[in-house]
N, C-alpha and C positions, 0 to 999 in steps of 0.2 A: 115777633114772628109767629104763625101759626104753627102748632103741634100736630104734629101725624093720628090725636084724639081726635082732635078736630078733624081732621082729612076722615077716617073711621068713622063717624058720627055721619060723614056725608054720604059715605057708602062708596067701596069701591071694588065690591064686585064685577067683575068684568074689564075691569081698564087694568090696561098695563100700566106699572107703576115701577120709574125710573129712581132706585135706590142708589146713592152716592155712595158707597163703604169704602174704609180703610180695610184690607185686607193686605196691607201690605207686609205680611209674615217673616220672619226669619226662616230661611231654608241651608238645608244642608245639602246639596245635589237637590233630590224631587222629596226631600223629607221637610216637613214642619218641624222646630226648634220652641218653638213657644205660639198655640194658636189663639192665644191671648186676644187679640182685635176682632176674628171671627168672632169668637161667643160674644163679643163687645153688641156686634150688632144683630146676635141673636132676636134678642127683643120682638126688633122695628120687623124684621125678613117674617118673622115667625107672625107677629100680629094680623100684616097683607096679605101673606098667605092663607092664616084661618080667615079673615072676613072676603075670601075669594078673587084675590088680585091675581094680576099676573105679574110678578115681580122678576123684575131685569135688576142685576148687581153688576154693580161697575167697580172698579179701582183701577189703581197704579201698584205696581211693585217694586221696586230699588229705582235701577236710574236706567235704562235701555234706550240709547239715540236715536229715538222717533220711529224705529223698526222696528219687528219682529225679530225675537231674540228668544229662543228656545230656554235657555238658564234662567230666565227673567215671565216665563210663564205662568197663568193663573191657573193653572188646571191642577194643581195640589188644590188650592187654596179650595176651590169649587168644588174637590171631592169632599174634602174637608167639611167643608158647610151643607153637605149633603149627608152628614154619616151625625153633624151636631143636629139639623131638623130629624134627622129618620124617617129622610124621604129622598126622592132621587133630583138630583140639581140636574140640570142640560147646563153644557156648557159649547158657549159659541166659539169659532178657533180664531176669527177678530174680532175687531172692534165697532163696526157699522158697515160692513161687507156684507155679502151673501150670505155667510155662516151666519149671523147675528139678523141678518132679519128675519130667514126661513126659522131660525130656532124662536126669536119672539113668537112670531107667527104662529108655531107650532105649540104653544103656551095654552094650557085648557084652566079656567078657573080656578087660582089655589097652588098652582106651581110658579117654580121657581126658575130661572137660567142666570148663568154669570154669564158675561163676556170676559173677551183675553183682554190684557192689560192696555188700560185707554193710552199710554206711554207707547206702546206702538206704533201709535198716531203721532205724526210731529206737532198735530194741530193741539193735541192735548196740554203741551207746556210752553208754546209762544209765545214771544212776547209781542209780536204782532196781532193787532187785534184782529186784522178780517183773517187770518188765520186761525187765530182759536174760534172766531164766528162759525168762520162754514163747517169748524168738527163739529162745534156748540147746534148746528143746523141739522144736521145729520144723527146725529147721537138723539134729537128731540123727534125726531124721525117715528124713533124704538119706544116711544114712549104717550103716554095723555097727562101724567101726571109725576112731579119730582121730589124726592122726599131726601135732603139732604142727612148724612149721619157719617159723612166717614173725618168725626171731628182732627186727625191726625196731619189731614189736608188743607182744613178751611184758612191756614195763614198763604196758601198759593193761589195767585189767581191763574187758573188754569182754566182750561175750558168746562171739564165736567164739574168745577166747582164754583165757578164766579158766572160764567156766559150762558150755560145751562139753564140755569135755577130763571131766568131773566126770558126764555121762550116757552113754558112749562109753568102751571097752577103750582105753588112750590109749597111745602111745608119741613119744617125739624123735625127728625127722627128722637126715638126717646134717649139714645146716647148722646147727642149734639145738647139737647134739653138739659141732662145729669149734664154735661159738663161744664155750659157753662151757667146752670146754678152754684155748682162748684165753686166757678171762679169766680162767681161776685160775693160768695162769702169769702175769701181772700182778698177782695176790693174795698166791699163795701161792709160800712157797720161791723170791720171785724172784731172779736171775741180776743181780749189781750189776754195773756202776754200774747203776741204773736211772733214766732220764732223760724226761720226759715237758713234749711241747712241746703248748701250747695256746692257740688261736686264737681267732676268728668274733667276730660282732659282740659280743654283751652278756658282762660279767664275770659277771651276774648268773646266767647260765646253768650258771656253771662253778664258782660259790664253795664249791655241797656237796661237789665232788671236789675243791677245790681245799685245801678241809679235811681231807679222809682223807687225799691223799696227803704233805699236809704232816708224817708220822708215817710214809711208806711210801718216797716217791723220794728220790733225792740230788740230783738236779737238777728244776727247773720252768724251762722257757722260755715268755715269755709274746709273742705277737705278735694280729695284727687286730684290732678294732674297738673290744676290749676293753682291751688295750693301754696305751689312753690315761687309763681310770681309772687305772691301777695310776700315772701319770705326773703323771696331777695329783696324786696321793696324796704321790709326792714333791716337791710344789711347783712341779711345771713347766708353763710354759705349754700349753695345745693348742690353743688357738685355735677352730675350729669344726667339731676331731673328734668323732667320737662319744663320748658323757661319759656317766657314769651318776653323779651328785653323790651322790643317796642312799647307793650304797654305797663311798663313800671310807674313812668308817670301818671297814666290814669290810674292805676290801681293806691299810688301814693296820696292822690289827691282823695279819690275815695274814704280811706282809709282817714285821714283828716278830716272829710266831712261826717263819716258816723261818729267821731269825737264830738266835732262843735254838737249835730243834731242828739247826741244821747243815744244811740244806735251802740250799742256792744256787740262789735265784731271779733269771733272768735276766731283764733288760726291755733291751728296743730302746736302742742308744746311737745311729743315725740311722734318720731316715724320709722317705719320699716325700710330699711335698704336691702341694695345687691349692684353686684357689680356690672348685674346684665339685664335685657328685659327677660320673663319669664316664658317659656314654653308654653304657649296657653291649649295647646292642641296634647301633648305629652302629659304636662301637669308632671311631671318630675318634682322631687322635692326640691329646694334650692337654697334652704338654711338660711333666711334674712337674717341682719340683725337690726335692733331697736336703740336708735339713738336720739336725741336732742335735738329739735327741731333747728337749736343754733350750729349743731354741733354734727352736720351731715360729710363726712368724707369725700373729698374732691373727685374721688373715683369711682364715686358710690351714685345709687339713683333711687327716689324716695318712690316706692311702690301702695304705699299705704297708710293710715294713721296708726297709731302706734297703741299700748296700753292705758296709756295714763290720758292719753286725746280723746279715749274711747269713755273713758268714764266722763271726762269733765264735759263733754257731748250730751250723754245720757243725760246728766245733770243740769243743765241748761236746757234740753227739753222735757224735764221732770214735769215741770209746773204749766207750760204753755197750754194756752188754752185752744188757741189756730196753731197750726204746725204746715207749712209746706216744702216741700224733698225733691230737688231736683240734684243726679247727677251723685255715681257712687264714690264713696272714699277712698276708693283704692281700684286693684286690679282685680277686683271681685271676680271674674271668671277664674281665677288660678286661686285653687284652696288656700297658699299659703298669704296672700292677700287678699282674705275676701272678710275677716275679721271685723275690720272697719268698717266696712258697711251694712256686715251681719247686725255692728251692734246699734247702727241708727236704726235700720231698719225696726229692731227690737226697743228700741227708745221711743219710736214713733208707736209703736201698740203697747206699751207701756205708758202711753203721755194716755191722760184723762183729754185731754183736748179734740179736736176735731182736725183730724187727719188725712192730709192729700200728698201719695206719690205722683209726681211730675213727669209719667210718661217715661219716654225712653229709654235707656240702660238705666234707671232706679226701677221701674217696672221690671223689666228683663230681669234684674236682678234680684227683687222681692218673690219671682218663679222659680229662679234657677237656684239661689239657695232655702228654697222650701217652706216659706212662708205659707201663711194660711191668707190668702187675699179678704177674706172678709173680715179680718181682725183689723184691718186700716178701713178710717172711714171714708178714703177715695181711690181706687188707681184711677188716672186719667190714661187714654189711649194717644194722646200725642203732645208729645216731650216738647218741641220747635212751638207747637202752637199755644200752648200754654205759657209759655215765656212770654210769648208777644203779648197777648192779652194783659200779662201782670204788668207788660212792660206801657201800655196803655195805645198800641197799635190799634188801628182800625182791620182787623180780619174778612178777606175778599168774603171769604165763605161764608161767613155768618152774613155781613152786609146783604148779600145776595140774599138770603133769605127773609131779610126785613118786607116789609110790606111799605 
C-alpha cells in the first residue's frame, strides 16, 4: 500500500484531503475519558496540515442507528483535536449535508474541519452495497484525495473505510503504517519465547485467535472473565463467575491441543472473589477474598487474579522476547480488582522483549491506572481489529488500500 510520505513527496497543497480516523473516544456526558485515539492520529492531521492541505476528519462514535443522535456527537472529539494541534478545527453538524460541504468549501490551505459522526448516516455501516456506495459517493464528493488511518475500524467494511478508499487516489496514514508493522512482527519471523496473555470478559471473543496462536506462541496466559470457562472446563467450581457453558467444549478441545502442540497454557492458580459485582461508579471498598482457583465458593464470583497468579504471570513473561496483551485480568476499573492487571501490565515493561498492548480495555486500562505509555513498546488503537489480523482474517480496511 502507499504511505501518506509518498502522497507528501507528491505535494498536496491545496487539495482537500479526506482523513479516515478513529476518534471514537470514551465520553462521560460531553467529556473525554481517555483521548488516546486523537493524539493516535495526531501525526498524519498534523503532517497535511503543515504541507498545506485541506484536511477533512471523519469517524464513527459508539453505535447511533443511522441518525442523528446528540449523545453520540463528534464535536468533543473535534474541539479536542483542535486544542491537541493549537489551532482552530471547523466542525461540520453532518455528515455530506450542507453543513459539511459549505465548511470544506470554507477550508483555506493548512486547516482543518471534522465532520459529525459518519454513523449518522445509515449508508455508513450497510450491509447493502449500493447503499454504502452512494454514502461512499457523496462523502468522495468532500474530497481529491483519501488517506486511510483510523486503524480501530479497518476490520468493518463500511462505507468511509472499504467503498471510499476504491473512488479516491488512496494512501496509509502513519498510524495505519505503525500498526500493522506491529503486527507482522507478531506474525511474521517472530522473536521467541513468544508469550501472549489474554483477558476481558467472554472466551467466546477470543477462541478464533486463540486457535491461530495455538500453532504460533509458546506461551497463552489466560486471566478475566473468560477465565473461568477455561476452569470449569477442568472441573472446577466457579460459583456465580462469569461462565459461557456452551463453549466448554471448545475451550476443552483447545486446551488438549496446546498439550499435543507444546503450547503451555497458563490459567489462574488463585483469585479474588465477592458475593456481588462491584460498584464501578462508587468504587466503595468491598473486602474480596482470595482463594483457590479449585476452591471458588458457590456463592461467590471470581473478579480477579489473585497473588500468587500474579506472580507466576510476571514469571512467565520474565524471559519473552515478543509479548502480546489483549484483554485485563480483572475488574480493573474498581481499585479493589485492578491488581491483576496492574501486575501484567508491569510484567510487560519489565519483559526485555518487545511489547504490544492489544487495544481496547488493556489500553483503557494501561491509562487509567497510570502507566507511562512509552515504557511498552506498542499500544495499538484497535483491540477488535488486531485480533482479526492475528486471527489471519483478511481486513476490508487495509484490503482497500492495497493497490
Amino acid at each position: 500500500m502507499k504511505t501518506i510520505d509518498e502522497l507528501l513527496s507528491e505535494g498536496v497543497a491545496g487539495k482537500r484531503v479526506f482523513v479516515r480516523a478513529d476518534l471514537n473516544v470514551p465520553l462521560d456526558g460531553t467529556t473525554i475519558t481517555d483521548d488516546g485515539r486523537i493524539r493516535a492520529v495526531l501525526p498524519t492531521v498534523k503532517a497535511l496540515a503543515e504541507a498545506g492541505a485541506r484536511v477533512v476528519v471523519a469517524s464513527h462514535l459508539g453505535r447511533p442507528k443511522g441518525a442523528p443522535d446528540p449523545a453520540f456527537s463528534l464535536a468533543p472529539a473535534a474541539a479536542r483535536l483542535g486544542e491537541l494541534l493549537g489551532a482552530d478545527v471547523a466542525f461540520a453538524t453532518d455528515t455530506v449535508g450542507e453543513s459539511a460541504t459549505s465548511t470544506v468549501a470554507g477550508l483555506a490551505d493548512g486547516q482543518v474541519a471534522v465532520v459529525e459522526n459518519l454513523r449518522f448516516n445509515a449508508g455508513e455501516t450497510s450491509k447493502d452495497d449500493a447503499e454504502r456506495g452512494a454514502f461512499a459517493d457523496r462523502l468522495a464528493e468532500l474530497a481529491d484525495v483519501y488517506v486511510g488511518d483510523g486503524f480501530g475500524a479497518v476490520h468493518r467494511r463500511h462505507a468511509s473505510v472499504y467503498d471510499l478508499p476504491a473512488r479516491l487516489p488512496h494512501y496509509a496514514g502513519y498510524l495505519i503504517a505503525t500498526e500493522v508493522g506491529v503486527l507482522r512482527k507478531l506474525t511474521e519471523d517472530v522473536k521467541r519465547p513468544y508469550v501472549v496473555a489474554l483477558g476481558g470478559a467472554k472466551v467466546s471473543d477470543k477462541l478464533a485467535v486463540i486457535d491461530q496462536l495455538l500453532g504460533k506462541a509458546d506461551r497463552l496466559l489466560i486471566g478475566g472473565g473468560m477465565a473461568y470457562t477455561f476452569l470449569k472446563a477442568k472441573g472446577y467450581e466457579v460459583g456465580i463467575s462469569l461462565l459461557q457453558e456452551d463453549q466448554i467444549p471448545a475451550v476443552r478441545e483447545y486446551m488438549e491441543r496446546a498439550e499435543k502442540n507444546g503450547v503451555e497454557l497458563v490459567l489462574p492458580v488463585d483469585v479474588l472473589v465477592s458475593t456481588e459485582f462491584p460498584d464501578l461508579k462508587a468504587k466503595a471498598a468491598t473486602h474480596p477474598t482470595t482463594v483457590a482457583a479449585d476452591a471458588i465458593p458457590a456463592d461467590q464470583e471470581g473478579l480477579d487474579i489473585g497473588p500468587e497468579t500474579r506472580k507466576l504471570y510476571a514469571s512467565k513473561l520474565a524471559d519473552a522476547a515478543t509479548v502480546f496483551w489483549n484483554g485485563p485480568m480483572g475488574v480493573f476499573e474498581h481499585p479493589d480488582y485492578a491488581e491483576g492487571t496492574k501486575a501484567v501490565a508491569q510484567a510487560l515493561i519489565d519483559s526485555p522483549g518487545f511489547t504490544v498492548v492489544g487495544g481496547g480495555d488493556s489500553a483503557a486500562a494501561v491509562r487509567t491506572l497510570g502507566f507511562d505509555e512509552q515504557a511498552f513498546g506498542h499500544i495499538s488503537t484497535g483491540g477488535g481489529a488486531s485480533l482479526e489480523y492475528l486471527e489471519g482474517k483478511t481486513l476490508p480496511g487495509l484490503a482497500a488500500l492495497e493497490d
